[in-house]
C-alpha positions in Angstrom: -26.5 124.2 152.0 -29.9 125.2 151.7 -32.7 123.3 149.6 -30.0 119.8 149.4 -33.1 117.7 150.5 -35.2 118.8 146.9 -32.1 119.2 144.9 -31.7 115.5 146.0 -34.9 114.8 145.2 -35.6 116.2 142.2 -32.2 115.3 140.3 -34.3 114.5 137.3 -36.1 117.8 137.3 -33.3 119.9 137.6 -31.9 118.8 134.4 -35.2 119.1 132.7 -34.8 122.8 133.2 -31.8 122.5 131.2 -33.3 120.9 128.3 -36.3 123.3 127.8 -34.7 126.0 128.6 -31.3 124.8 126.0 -30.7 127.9 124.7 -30.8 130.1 128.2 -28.2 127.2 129.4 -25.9 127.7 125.9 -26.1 131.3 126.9 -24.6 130.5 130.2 -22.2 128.5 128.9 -20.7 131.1 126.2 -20.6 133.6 128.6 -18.4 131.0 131.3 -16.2 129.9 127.7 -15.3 133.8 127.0 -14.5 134.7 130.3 -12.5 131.2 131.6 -8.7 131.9 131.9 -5.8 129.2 131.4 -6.0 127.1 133.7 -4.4 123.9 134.5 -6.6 122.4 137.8 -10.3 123.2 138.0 -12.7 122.8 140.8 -16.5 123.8 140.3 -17.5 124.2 144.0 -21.7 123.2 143.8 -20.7 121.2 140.9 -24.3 119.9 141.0 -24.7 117.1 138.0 -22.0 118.2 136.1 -23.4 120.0 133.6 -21.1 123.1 133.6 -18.0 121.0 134.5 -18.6 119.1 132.4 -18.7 121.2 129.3 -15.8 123.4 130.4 -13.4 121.6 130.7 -13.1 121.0 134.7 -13.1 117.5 136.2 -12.7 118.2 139.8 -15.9 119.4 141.7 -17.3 119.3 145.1 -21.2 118.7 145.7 -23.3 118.0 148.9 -26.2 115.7 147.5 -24.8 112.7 146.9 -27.8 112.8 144.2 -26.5 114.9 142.0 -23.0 114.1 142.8 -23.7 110.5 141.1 -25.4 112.1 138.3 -22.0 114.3 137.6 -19.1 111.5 138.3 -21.1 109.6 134.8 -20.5 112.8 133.5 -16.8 112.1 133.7 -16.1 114.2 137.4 -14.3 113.1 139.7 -16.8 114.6 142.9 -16.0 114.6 146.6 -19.5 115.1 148.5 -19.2 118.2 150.9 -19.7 122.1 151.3 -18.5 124.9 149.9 -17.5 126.2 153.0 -15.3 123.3 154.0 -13.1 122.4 150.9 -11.3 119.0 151.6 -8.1 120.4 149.3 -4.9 121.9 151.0 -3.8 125.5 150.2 -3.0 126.4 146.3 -4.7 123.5 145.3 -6.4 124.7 142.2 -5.3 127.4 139.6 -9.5 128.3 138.8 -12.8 127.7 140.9 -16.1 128.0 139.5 -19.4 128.3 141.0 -22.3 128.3 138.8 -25.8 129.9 140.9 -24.1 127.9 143.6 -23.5 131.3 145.8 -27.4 131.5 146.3 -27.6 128.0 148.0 -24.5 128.9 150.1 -24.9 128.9 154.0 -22.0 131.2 154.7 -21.2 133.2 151.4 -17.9 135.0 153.1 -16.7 131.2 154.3 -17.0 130.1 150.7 -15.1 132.6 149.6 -12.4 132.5 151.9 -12.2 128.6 151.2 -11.8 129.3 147.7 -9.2 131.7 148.0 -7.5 129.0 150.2 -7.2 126.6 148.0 -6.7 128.6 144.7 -2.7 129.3 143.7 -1.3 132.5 143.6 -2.8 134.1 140.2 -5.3 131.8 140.5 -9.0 132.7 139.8 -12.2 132.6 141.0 -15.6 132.8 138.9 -18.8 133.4 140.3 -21.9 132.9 138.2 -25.5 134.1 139.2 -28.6 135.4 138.8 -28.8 138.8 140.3 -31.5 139.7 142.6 -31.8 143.7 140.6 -31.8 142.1 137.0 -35.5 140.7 134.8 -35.1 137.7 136.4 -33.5 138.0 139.6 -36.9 140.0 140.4 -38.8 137.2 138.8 -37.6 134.6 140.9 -37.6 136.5 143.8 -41.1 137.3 143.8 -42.2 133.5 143.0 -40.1 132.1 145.7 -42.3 130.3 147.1 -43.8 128.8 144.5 -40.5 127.4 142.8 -39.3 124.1 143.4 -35.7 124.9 143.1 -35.7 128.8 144.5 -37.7 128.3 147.8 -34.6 128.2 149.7 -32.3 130.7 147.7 -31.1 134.1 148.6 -30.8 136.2 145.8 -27.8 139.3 145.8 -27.3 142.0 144.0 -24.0 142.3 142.0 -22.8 145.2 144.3 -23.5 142.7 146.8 -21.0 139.6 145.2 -18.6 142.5 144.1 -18.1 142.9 148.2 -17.3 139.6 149.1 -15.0 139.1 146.2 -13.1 142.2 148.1 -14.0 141.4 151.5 -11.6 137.9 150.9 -8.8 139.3 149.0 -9.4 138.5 145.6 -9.0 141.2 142.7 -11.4 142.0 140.3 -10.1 141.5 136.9 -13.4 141.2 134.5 -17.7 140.9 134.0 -19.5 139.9 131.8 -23.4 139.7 131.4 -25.6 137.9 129.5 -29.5 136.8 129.4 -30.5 140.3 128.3 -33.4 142.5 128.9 -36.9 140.7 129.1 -36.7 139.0 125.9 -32.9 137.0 127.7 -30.8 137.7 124.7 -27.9 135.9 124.6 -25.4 138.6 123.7 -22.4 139.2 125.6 -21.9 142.4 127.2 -19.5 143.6 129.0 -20.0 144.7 132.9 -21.8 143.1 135.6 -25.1 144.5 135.3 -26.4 144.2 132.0 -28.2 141.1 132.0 -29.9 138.5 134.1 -26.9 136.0 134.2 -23.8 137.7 135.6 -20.2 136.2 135.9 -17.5 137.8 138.0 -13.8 136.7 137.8 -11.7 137.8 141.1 -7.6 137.1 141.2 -5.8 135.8 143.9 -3.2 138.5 144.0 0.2 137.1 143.5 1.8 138.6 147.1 
């Protein structure tokens, strides 16, 4: 996973971000509560410290800095350290997955995918959050790379771009929604997947 070293590092500045920036992160978290089916077994796959687990109801996660992964099992989640692209779980493990700007840290995005659809019960879904690369702050990100602690290592896709692995691993498409609005971020809902600068996709594993 790229960037585990400063992620490890810098536990304690990652969730200062989520303290100044509180209403961008309650934002994100609306979005992830209108969109979340029933589910009975969770898994947030780049569960980092917990702090989307932890609020939605999912106490399963999987998290490669053994860092962070501390920081999320006093959180309440039970964490097994390890990749996205090698999930320790047997098939139909899990009736949802969630990866929260996990996808940009990936090393293999279509091996990510493919594990989640492994593990995920027929029916089962997958949501992928993110920032993308076309929206205000996709670009914004993008164009400080190098200057951001966090973001160095990240590679930024489009929506088109998640929409294809989503279908190049057999999941469905069933909804998008956006969020983080225009240049000033509001934090209405909207409906699609590129209206805002936080995007989350939900893909079905088809039932046959």
């Amino acid at each position: 996973m790229a960037g585990i070293e400063t992620f490890s590092a810098h536990v304690d500045d990652y969730e200062a971000w989520f303290i100044k920036n509180k209403n961008l992160y309650e934002a994100e978290i609306n979005l992830l509560q209108t969109l979340m089916p029933r589910f009975t077994h969770g898994i947030e796959i780049g569960v980092g410290t917990g702090l989307f687990a932890s609020r939605l109801g999912i106490h399963t996660g999987i998290e490669p800095s053994s860092e962070m992964a501390t920081r999320a099992r006093e959180r309440g989640i039970d964490v097994v350290e390890g990749k996205a692209e090698s999930l320790p779980w047997p098939e139909e493990s899990f009736d949802l997955a969630l990866m929260v700007t996990t996808i940009c840290f990936v090393d293999d995005p279509i091996k990510a995918f493919k594990e989640s659809h492994r593990i995920l019960t027929k029916g089962g879904h997958l949501l992928v959050a993110f920032v993308p690369l076309e929206s205000h702050l996709g670009q914004k990100y993008q164009t400080n790379k190098t200057k951001s602690l966090f973001y160095r290592d990240a590679t930024f896709y489009t929506s088109l771009e998640i929409i294809d692995l989503f279908e190049k691993t057999g999941f469905v498409i069933t909804e998008s929604l956006s969020t983080l609005i225009g240049e000033t971020l509001s934090p209405e809902i909207l409906a699609g997947h590129d209206r805002g600068s936080f995007v989350a996709i939900k893909g079905m594993k088809p039932l046959s």
